[in-house]
C-alpha positions as CSV (number, residue, x, y, z in Angstrom):
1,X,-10.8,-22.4,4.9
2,X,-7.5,-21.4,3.3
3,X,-8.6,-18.4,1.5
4,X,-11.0,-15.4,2.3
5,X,-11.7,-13.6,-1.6
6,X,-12.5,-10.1,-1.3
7,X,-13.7,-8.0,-4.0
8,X,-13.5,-4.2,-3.8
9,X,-13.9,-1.4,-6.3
10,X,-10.9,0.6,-4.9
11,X,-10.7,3.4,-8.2
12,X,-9.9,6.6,-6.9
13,X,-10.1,5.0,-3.0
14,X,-7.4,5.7,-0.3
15,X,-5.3,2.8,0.3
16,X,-2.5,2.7,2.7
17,X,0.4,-0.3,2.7
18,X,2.0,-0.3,5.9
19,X,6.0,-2.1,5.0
20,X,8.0,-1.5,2.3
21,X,9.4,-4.7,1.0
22,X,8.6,-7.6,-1.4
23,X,5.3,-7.9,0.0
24,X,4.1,-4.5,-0.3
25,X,5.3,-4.2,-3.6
26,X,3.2,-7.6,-4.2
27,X,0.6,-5.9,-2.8
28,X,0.8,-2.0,-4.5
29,X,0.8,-3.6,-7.6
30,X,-3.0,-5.1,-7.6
31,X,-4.0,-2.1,-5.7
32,X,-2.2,-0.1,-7.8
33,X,-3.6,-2.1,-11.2
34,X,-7.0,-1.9,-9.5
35,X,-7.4,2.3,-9.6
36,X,-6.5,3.3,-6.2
37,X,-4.5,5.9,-4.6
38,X,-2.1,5.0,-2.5
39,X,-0.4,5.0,0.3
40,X,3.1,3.6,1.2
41,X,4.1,3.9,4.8
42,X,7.6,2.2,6.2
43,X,10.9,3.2,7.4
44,X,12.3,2.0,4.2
45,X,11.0,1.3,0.7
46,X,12.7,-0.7,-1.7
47,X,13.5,0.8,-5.0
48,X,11.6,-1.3,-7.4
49,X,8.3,-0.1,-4.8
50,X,9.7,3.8,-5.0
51,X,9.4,3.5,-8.3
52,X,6.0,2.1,-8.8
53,X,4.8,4.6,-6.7
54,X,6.2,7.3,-8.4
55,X,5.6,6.3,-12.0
56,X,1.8,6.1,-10.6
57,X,1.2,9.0,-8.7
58,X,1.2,7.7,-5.2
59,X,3.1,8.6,-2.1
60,X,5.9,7.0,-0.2
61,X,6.3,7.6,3.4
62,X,9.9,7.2,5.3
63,X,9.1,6.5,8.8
64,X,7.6,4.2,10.9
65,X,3.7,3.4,10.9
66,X,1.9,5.6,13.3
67,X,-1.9,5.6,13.8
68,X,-2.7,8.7,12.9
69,X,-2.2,7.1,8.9
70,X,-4.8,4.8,9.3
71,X,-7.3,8.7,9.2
72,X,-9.2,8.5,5.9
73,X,-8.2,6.1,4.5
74,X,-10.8,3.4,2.7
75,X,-8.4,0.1,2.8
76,X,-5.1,-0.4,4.9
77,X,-3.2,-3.4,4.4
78,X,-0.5,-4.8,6.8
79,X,2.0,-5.6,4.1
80,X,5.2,-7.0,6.3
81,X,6.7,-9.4,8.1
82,X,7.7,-7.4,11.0
């Protein structure tokens, strides 16, 4: 199998992204689009992501992933190629 479809109702759910390149970005938008609150942990974010997160409300983390920021959260994606 190539594919695993998930479906989850993710308004007003905590949603961390851990990376903060093209693939988060990729990835804040559908979460984003989908209602949820989130999360963007990484040491750097690119712009275009800073900004999506702003214009929506959610948060933007500079520093590297810990474990603690996994702690209440409903859905954490691993959004980057390190």
């Amino acid at each position: 199998m190539d594919y695993l479809p998930l479906f989850f109702n993710l308004h007003q759910r905590k949603c961390l992204l851990v990376g903060g390149g093209d693939i988060s970005f990729r990835k804040a938008e559908l979460v984003t689009q989908a209602g949820a609150k989130v999360t963007v942990v990484a040491p750097l974010i690119q712009a275009e992501l800073k900004s999506l997160l702003e214009d929506a409300g959610n948060v933007a983390v500079l520093r590297p992933f810990i474990d603690k920021d996994i702690d209440g959260m409903d859905l954490i994606v691993c959004a980057t190629n390190d």
